[in-house]
N, C-alpha and C positions, 0 to 999 in steps of 0.2 A: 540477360546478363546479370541480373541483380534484381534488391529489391525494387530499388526506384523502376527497376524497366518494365512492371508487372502490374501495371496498373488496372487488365480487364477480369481480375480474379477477385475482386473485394468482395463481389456479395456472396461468395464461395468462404473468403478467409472471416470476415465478418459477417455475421449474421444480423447484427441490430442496426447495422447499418442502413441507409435510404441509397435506394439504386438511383433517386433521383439527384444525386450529388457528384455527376460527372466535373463540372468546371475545377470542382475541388480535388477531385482523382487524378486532374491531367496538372492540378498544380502545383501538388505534393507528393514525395516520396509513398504517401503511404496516409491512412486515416484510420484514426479510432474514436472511442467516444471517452474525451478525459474530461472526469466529473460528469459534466450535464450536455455539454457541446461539442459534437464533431470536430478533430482538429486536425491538422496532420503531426505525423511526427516521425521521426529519422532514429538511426540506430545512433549509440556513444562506440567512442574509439576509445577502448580500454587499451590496445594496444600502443605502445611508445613507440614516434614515426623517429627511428633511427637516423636520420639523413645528418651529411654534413655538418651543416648547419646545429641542430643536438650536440650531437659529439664534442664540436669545438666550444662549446657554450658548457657541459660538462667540465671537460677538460680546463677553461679558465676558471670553474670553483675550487677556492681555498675549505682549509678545513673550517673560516670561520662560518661562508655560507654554508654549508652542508651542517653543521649545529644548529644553523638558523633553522632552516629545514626540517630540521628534525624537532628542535624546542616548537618551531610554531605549530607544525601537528599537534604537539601535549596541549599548548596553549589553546589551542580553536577546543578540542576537545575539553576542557576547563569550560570554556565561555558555553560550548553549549549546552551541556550538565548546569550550568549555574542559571542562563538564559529560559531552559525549558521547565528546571523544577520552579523559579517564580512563575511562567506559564500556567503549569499544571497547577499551583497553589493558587492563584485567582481566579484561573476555568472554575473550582472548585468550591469555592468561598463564596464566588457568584451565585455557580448556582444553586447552592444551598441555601443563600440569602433572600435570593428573585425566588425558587420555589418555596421558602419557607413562609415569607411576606402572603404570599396565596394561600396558603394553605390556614393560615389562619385568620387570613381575614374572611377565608371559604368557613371556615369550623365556625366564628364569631356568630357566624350568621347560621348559621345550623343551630346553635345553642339557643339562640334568640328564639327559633324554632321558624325562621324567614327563609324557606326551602326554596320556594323560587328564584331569590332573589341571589341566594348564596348559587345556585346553576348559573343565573345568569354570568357574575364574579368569575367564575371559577371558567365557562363556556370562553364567555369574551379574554379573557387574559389568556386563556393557552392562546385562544385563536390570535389577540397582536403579537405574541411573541413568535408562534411561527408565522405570523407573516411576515414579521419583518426580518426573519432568519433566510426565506427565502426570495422576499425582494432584493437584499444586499446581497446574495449570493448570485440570484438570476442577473443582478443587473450586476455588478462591479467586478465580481470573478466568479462565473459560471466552474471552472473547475476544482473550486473547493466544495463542490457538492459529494454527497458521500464520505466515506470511512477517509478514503486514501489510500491505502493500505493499499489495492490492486494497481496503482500508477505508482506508488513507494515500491513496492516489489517489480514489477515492470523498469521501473528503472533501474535497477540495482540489477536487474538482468541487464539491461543494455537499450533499454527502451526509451527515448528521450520526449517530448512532449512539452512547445512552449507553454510558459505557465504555469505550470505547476508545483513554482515553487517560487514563485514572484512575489513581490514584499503587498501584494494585493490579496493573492491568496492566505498568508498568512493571515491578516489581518480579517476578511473574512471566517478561515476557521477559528478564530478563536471566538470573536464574537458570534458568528453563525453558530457555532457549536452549543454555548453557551445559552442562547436563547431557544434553538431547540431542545436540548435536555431541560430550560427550565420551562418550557410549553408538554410536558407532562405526557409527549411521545415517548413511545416507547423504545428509546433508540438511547445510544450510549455513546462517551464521551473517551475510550480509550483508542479508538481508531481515528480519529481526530488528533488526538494528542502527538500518535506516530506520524502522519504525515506533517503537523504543526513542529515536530522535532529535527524532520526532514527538513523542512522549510528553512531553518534554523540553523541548520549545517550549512544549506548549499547557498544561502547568504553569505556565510560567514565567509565560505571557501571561495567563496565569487571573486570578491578582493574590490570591485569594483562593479558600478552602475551608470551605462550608456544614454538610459531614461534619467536619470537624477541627475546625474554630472558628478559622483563621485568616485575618488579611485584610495585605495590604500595600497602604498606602494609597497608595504613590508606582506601584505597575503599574495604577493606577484610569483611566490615559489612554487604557490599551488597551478600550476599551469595546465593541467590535465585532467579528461574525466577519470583517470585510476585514484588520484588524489581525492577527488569529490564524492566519488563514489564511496571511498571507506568513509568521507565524515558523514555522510546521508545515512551510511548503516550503523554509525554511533548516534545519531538524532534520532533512527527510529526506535533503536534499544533506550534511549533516554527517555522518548515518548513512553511507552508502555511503563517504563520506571515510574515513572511520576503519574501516572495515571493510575495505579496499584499499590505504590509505594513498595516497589520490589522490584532492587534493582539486581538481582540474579536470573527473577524471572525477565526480566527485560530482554538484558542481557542474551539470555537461550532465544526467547521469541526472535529476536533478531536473526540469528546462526539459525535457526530450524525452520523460519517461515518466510522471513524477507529475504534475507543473502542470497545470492548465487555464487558468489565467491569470497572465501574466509581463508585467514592465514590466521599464525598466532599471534604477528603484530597488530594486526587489529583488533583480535580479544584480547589484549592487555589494553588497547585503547578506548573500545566500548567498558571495558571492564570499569577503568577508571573513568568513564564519564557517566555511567551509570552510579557509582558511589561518590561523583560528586550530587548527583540528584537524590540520593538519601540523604547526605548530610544534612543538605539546605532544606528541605524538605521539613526532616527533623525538628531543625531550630525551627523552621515557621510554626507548626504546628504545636511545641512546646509554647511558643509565644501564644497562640490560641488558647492554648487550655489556661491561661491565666486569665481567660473571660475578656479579650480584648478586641476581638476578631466579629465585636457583635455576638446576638443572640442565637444565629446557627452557625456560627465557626467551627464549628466540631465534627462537620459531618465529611462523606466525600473522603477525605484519604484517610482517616481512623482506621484502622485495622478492625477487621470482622472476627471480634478474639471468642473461638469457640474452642479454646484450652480447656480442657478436660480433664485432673490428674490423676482418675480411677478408670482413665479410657482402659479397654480393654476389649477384646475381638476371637473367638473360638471360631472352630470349624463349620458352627451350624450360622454363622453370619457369613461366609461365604455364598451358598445361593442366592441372596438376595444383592448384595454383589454385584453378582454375574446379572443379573435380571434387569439392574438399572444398568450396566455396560452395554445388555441388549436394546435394552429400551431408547438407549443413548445413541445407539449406532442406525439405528431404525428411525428416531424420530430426527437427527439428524441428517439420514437422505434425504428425508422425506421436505424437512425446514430447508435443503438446500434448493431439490427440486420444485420448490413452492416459491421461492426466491427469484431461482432463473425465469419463469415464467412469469412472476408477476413485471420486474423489472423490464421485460423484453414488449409488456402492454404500457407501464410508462414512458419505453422509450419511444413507442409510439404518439403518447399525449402529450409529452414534452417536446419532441420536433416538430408539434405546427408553432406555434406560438408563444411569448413569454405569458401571456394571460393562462392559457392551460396549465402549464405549471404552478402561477395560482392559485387556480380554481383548484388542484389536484391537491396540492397542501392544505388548503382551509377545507377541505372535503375530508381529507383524511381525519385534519384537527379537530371539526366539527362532531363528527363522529367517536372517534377516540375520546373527548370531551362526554357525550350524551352515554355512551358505554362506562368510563368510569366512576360518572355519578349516579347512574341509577342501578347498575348492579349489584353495590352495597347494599339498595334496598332489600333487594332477596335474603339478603343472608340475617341470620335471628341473631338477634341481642343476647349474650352472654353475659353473664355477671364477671365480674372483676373476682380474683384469685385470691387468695388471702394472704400467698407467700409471693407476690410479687415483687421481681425485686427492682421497680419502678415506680411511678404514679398510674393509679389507674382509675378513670378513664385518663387517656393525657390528654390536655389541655392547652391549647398554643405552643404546640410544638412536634416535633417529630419523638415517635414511638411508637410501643407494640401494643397498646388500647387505645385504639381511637374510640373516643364516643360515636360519630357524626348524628344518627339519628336517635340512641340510644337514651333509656332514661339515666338517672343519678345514678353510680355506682353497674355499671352495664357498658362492656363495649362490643363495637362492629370487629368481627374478625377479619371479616373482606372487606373492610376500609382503610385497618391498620395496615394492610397491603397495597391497597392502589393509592389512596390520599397520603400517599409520601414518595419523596424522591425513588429512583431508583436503586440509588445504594443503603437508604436506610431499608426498603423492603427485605435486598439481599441480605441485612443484618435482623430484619426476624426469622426472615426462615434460617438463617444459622446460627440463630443465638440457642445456648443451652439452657436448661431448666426451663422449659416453655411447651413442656409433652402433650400439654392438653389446652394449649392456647387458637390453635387453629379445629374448626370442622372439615371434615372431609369434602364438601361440597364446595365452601371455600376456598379452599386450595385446587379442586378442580375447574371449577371457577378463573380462578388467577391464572396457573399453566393457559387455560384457552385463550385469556386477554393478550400474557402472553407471546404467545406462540403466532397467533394470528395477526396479533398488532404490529408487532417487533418485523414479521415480512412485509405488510402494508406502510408500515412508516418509514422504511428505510430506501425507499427508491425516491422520496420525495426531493425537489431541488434544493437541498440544505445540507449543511455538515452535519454528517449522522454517521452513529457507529454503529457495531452490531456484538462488542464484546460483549458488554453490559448486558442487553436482552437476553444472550447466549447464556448467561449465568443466570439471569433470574427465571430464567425457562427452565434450565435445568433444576435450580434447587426448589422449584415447586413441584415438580412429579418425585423428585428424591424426597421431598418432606413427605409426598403422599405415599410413596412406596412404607419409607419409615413408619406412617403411622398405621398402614394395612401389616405391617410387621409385629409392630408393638410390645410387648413383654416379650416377643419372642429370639428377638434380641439384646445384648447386651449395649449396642448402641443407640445413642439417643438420637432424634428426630434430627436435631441439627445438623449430626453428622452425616446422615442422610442425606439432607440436602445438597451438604457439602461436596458426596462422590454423584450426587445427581447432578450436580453444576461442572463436573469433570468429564461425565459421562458427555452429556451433550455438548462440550467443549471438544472432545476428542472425537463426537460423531460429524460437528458442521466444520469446523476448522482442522479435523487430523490432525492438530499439534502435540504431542504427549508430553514430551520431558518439559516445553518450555510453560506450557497448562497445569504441568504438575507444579513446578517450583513456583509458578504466581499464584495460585489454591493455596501452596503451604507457608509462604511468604504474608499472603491475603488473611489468613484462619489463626497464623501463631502455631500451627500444631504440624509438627513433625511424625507426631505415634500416628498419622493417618497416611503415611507413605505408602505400606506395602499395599494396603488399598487401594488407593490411589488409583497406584500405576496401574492395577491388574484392573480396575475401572474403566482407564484411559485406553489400554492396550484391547481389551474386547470392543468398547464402542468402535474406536478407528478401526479394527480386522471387520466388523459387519459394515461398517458405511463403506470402505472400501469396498466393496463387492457392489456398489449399486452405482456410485457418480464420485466425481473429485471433491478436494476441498472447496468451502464457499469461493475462497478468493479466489482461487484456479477459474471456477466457472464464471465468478464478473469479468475479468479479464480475459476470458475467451470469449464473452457475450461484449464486452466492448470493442473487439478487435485487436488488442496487445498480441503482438507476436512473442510470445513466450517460449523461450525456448528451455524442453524440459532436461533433467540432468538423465536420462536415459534415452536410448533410441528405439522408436518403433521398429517392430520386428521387420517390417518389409520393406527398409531401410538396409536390409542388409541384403536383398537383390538388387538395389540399385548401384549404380557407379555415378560418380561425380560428374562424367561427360555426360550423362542422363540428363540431369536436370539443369546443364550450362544454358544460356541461353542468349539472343545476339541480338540487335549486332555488336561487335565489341567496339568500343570507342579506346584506339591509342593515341599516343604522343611519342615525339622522336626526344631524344634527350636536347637536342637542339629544335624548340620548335617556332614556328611563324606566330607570329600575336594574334595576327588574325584568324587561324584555325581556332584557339585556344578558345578566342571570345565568340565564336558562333558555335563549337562546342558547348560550353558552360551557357548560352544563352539558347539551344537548342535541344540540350539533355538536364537531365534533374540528376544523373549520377554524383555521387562524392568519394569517390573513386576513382583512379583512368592509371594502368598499366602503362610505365616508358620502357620503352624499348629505345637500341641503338644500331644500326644498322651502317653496312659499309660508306663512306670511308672512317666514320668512327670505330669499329670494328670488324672482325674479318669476317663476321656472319649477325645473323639477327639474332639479337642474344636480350633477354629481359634486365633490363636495370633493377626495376623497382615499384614502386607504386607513390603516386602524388596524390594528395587531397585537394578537392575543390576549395578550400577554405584558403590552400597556402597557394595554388593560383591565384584566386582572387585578390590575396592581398600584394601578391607580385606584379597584379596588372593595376593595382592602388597606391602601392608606389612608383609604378612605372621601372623597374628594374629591368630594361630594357637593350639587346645588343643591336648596333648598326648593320653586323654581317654576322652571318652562321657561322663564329670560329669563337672558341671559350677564349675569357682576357685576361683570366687567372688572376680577378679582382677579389680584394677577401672582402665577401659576402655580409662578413660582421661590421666593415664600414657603413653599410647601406641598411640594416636591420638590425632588428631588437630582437632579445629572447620575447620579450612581450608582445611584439607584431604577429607571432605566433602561438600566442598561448592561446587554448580554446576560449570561446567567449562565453557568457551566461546564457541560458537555454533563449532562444528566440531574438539573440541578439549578433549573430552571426552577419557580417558583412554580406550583401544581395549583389549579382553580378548588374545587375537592372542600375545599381549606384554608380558602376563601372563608367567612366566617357574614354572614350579612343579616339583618336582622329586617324584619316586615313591612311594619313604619312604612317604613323605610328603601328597601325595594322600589317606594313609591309617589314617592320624590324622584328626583331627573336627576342626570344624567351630562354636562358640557361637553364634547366628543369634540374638538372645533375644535383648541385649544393643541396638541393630542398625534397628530393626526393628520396622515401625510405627505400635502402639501398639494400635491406636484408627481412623482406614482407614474408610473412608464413603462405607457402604456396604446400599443393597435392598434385598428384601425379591423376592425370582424368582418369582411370583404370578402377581409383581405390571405393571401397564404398563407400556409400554416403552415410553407414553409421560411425564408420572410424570418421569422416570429417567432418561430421555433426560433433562430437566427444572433444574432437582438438579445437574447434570453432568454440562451442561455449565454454571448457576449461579456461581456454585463454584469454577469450574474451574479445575477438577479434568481429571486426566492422567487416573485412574485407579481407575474404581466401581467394589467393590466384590458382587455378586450375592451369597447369602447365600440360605438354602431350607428354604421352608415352614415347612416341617416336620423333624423330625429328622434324620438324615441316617450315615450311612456309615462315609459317608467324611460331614467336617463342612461347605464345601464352594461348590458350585455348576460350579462358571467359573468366568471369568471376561469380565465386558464391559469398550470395551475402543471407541476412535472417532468413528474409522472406524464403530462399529455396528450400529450407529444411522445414518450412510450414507441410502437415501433410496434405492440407488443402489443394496448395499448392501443387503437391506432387501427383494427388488423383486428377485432376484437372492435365496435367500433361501427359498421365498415362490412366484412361479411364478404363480400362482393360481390366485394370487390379480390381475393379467394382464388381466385375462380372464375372469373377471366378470363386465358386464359393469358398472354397480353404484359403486363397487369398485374400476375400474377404473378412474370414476369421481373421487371419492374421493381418487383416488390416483394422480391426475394431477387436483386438481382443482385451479380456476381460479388466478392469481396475487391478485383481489380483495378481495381475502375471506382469504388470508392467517393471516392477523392481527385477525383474527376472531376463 
């Protein structure tokens, strides 16, 4: 019938999943892995339940409510622009602070010439900060592990998931986040920030809290996931904002990477909550540079100004170019496919026990630690420049000559890069005037830390990003490319880097326009557009040809029913009576309590087709569609008739617009709460008032690509399948996510597997899929 009724297809629809998690298969719609933990999770009803009940509740608002309505959208969107850039400006301060404090108290001791002692310093502080990024996350909320971003996007398609956006989570990502980025993983803090922005909305939009005991009666407008859903896709454009300090590029990341569905009211809403997170932003950071923010307040959202104003680009700087686009679209399959698989061995090590998760982070830490202290030894001491336009060596503090091992007047080249945060690294490889500050060996060097580290650290139980890694992978093969160029360009090394951090942004995430505008937003520099894009656009044509974007495949590797905005090709041999499936569970428009309650306490659907049948009408004819949600609360009030005959009581005596507002993820009324007594089982149920009376139904005939197309445009929980002819029964079954999975559908017709052009067209190529 639905997704709920599908429950022997998981280790088919999910892969990372444990076949040994039957109890949980039979007592959940559905399972995936949100962050670190197996959860189950239900589809959202974007769709507005039309019934009675709506209508008359419409119908009694004034124009004063409906400005309410409308002012408090601006408002929420206000608060969380304002809410998430002080977020992102403390993530930030933090950990420029915690990692700066290490960093010289690691250098103090280098100086002193106390080598051991300074490993040891530098060893033990990464390893407590990620342990206790990953204790608080393993033990208080398990699903703030990771980016977010594939549970933020999963949702915003329709994909719902207790916790994931619970004021525990928050709380964890931001601290979790924090102490992993300042534990000197190679992992990054803008994927963090997007689901922390997330988090941030769907608070705000909640209105209220069943665990705490609070309610705001004025956010009670917000009653629905279409409401929640656009503030979630203004937090995660605010996230990316404040994490960049670019709120255009935000803005686009949102609409090209998270959405699934955008109007223009809601980019003038993101629009303006992303420029409230630059304003604020702003003023903080002007407050900084007056030296008050402490001795590393200046790093983290500083713009990477590699403005140039004799830039300039000929025809003989196009192949090299094309070469890092290639290089881009190639080493990002490859960082994707290195990804999935490693991920899919921790999901192994993390489902025995919370100690393996442990062990697995201080393993990683441990390691990552002995790698970035002793590889600086390789690289040879350089003399300091004479037209530097810094200190050099630098001395207590972040810059592009470190000493570490080096005598007076000498620094390490691959130390200036690993013995600093994340973001001031990305600001030597893209600083100007610095042509001849790196060796080649160095910088290959780094790319491999890297490249290898940035997949190995980011499966670990903690809030980890993979923006950040993504760019500083890329702009170290772009500086190497630039400097195997050399004179033979008119561009300079930085800039190199620059389209080398575009390149492999546009090979592992596919993002282009919104990749471009945070690059030019990030750098100051506008004259590197045409670039740019033709960077952007070659890496993503070659990754396409090999595997999907990163987050596509975490989300497929977790089990998110994603559903894509095109239909597979052999989708359009099938019809919708194909893949219906039974039994079907109805109701009469008049029905007995007692069916209702051994229905709801013997099926998991949230869905059920009413029908009316003679003497209510002259044939079996479909009313509508009821939610499990609005029975339940009808058997919790007890809204109850003595006989099978309507009493043509208004509805709005007995109920609240509020009795029916959706509730906060995981906070849903459980029919198990329900008591009956027996008398009570034998009276009725009026289903009429409360059922949506105009549900988007298909003719079973039609394909399954036309009702894939109209299902996720709309955004619909639940399509009724009606016959072609007339029969019996008015409704034929229901499709819900799970039927348009294709898993799904080779499992019911395995036939497709075994015919080779079918099977073309049932795996064809990355490139043909927009097609």
């Amino acid at each position: 019938m639905s997704i709920e009724a599908n429950g022997d297809d998981e280790s088919q629809t999910h892969p990372l999943l444990s076949s040994e998690k039957p109890s949980l298969a039979r007592s959940a719609s559905q399972v995936a892995i949100v962050g670190a933990n197996l959860c189950p999770i239900e589809s959202l009803d974007y769709e507005i339940s039309e019934n009675d009940f709506f209508k008359q509740d419409w119908r009694t608002r004034g124009t004063v409510q409906i400005f309410q309505y409308v002012l408090l959208k601006w408002l929420l969107c206000f608060l969380i622009g304002g809410i998430v850039s002080l977020v992102g400006f403390c993530n930030n301060l933090a950990v420029e602070n915690i990692a700066g404090v290490k960093f010289v108290v690691t250098s103090n001791m280098m100086l002193a010439r106390r080598f051991v002692m300074a490993f040891v310093v530098f060893w033990a502080s990464n390893l407590m900060l990620t342990l206790f990024s990953v204790l608080i996350t393993a033990s208080v909320s398990p699903a703030a592990a990771g980016s977010g971003i594939p549970e933020v996007k999963a949702y915003l398609n329709g994909v719902d998931a207790p916790g994931i956006f619970s004021l525990k989570t928050l709380f964890v990502k931001i601290i979790g986040s924090i102490s992993a980025v300042s534990s000197s993983l190679i992992v990054g803090k803008a994927g963090p920030m997007v689901h922390t922005g997330a988090c941030v909305a769907s608070l705000l939009g909640q209105g209220r809290s069943k665990k705490y005991g609070w309610t705001w009666s004025w956010l009670q407008f917000l009653k629905n996931d279409r409401d929640r859903r656009d503030l979630i896709a203004c937090g995660s454009a605010a996230g990316i904002a404040a994490a960049f300090r670019a709120p255009v590029g935000g803005l686009l990341f949102a609409l090209e990477e998270m959405a699934s569905w955008w109007r223009s009211a809601l980019l003038w809403r993101a629009f303006f909550t992303t420029a409230i997170v630059l304003m604020i932003l702003g003023a903080l950071i002007e407050f900084c540079e007056s030296g008050k923010c402490g001795p590393f307040g200046k790093g983290g959202l500083i713009m990477y100004n590699v403005t140039s104003t004799d830039i300039s680009y000929h025809l003989w700087d196009v192949p090299p170019v094309l070469l890092l686009g290639v290089l881009g679209g190639l080493f990002g399959s490859l960082y994707n496919f290195l990804l999935d698989k490693v991920l899919r061995v921790y999901n192994v090590i993390n489902r025995k026990c919370s100690g393996y998760k442990i062990l697995l982070a201080c393993s990683i830490s441990i390691f990552t630690s002995c790698l970035l202290f002793g590889l600086p030894w390789l690289a040879s001491c350089l003399p300091c420049p004479a037209d530097a336009e810094e200190p050099c060596p630098t001395i207590g503090q972040s810059g592009s000559y470190k000493q570490f091992q080096c005598p007076p007047g000498h620094y390490n080249d691959l130390a200036s890069l690993i013995f600093n945060t994340n973001d001031d690294a990305i600001r030597n490889l893209f600083s100007k005037g610095t042509n001849d500050e790196f060796q080649y060996s160095s910088i290959l060097i780094f790319f491999g830390i890297c490249f290898f580290l940035g997949i190995f650290s980011y499966g670990i139980v903690a809030p980890t990003g993979l923006f950040v890694p993504v760019i500083v992978t890329g702009a170290s093969y772009g500086r190497f490319i630039g400097m195997l160029v050399g004179s033979h360009s008119t561009l300079n090394r930085g800039l190199f880097a620059v389209l080398g951090a575009a390149s492999f942004l546009g090979g592992t995430m596919r993002t282009t326009v919104s990749a471009c505008v945070i690059l030019l937003e990030l750098t100051n520099n506008l004259l590197l557009l045409p670039l740019m894009m033709l960077v952007l656009l070659v890496s993503k044509t070659v990754a396409d040809a090999f595997d999907s974007n990163i987050y596509d495949l975490i989300m497929k590797a977790k089990g998110f029913p994603f559903l894509e905005a095109h239909a597979k090709p052999f989708m359009r041999q099938l019809t919708v009576g194909d893949v219906v499936k039974g039994p079907l569970q109805l109701f009469h428009g008049i029905e007995k309590v007692g069916n209702v309650v051994h229905v709801l306490r013997t099926t998991i659907h949230n869905g059920f087709p009413v029908i009316d049948e003679p003497p209510v009408s002259g044939s079996p004819v479909l009313y509508g569609l009821i939610l499990r949600a609005h029975l339940i609360e009808l058997l919790k009030k007890k809204a109850f008739l003595s006989s099978p005959e309507p009493t043509g009581i208004d509805v709005s005596e007995q109920f609240s617009v509020v009795d029916f507002a959706k509730k906060g993820s995981g906070n849903a009324n459980k029919i198990q709460d329900i008591v009956v007594t027996e008398e009570e089982e034998n009276m009725f149920l009026d289903l009429h008032p409360f059922t949506n009376a105009s549900p988007y139904t298909v003719v079973e005939t039609m394909s399954l690509a036309k009702a894939l197309i109209l299902f996720r445009q709309v955004g619909l929980r639940h399509l009724l399948v009606i016959p072609k002819i007339k029969r019996r029964s008015p409704v034929v079954g229901i499709l819900t996510r799970h039927d348009f999975m294709p898993e799904d559908m080779i499992s019911l017709h395995p036939a497709w597997t075994r015919s080779r052009w079918k099977r073309w067209r049932l795996t064809s190529p990355r490139w043909l899929n927009p097609f």
